[in-house]
N, C-alpha and C positions, 0 to 999 in steps of 0.2 A: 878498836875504839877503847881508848881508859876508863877507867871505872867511875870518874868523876865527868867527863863527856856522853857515858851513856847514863847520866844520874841527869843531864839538862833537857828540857822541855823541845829544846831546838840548837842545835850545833850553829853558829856562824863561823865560817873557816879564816884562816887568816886574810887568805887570798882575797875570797868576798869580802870580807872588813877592810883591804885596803883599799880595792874597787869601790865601793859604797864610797868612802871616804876621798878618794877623787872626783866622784861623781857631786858629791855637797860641798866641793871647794867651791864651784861654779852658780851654787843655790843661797837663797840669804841664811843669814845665822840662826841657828835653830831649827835649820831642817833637817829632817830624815828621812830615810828608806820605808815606807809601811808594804809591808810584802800581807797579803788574804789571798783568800779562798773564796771566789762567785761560782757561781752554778753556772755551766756553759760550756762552749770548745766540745769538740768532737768526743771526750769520752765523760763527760759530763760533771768537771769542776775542773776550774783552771784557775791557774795563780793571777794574780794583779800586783802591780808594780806599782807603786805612787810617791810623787817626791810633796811632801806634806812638811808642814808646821804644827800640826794637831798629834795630840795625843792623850790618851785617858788615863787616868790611874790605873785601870785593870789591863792596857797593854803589858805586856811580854815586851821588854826592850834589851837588845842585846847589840853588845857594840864593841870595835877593835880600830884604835889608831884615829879618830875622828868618826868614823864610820858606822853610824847607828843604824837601827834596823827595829822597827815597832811592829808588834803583829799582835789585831786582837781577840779576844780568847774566843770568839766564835771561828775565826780560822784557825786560831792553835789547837780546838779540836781534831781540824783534819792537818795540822804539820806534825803534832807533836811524834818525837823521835827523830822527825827527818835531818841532813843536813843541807846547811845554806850552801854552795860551791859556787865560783869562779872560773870559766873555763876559756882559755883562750888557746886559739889550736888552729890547723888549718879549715874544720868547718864556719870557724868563727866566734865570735865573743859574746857570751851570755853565761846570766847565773843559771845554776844547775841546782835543784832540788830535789836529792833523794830522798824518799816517802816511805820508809817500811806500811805505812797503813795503805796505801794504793796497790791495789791489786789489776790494774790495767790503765796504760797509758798509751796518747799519740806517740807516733814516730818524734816530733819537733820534744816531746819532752812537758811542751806547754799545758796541759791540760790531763787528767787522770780520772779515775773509778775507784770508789771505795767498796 
């Protein structure tokens, strides 16, 4: 990681900014990605995914190519350092969230332990 990526709150990769950004082609103008942290899923907080129009002043908004992405500072608590990822492969297509603060997680990936 470069010194000015691991200086950001939350990495969005290129990949996921252009995914995201296909994904709001199809949404009206001024949507975005809001990616949080709920309490739940087998190892007791998992991500949520929402395609939103709202946003606060105090989100974290990070974006590539069209493709924004808002997170607000009660889950950038538990993202911060992580990165956003893009994974498309033969188990199949979904964003990937690496957590250095998560210290145990499901198999699916979806859901973690602080």
């Amino acid at each position: 990681m470069t010194e000015a990526l691991a200086d950001a709150p939350v990495v969005l990769t290129d990949k996921a900014g252009r995914r995201v950004a296909e994904i709001l082609k199809a949404e009206p103008a001024g949507s975005v990605l809001r990616i949080g942290v709920d309490g739940g899923g087998c190892s007791g907080f998992q991500y949520t995914y929402t395609i939103t129009q709202d946003r606060a002043d105090e989100d974290l908004v990070l974006g590539h190519d069209g493709g924004i992405v808002v997170i607000d500072p009660i889950s950038l608590d538990y993202l911060r350092g992580s990165q956003i990822d893009f994974i498309d492969d033969l188990m199949g297509r979904m964003f990937k969230i690496s957590n250095p603060a998560a210290t145990a997680s499901c198999g699916c990936g979806a859901s973690f332990a602080v």
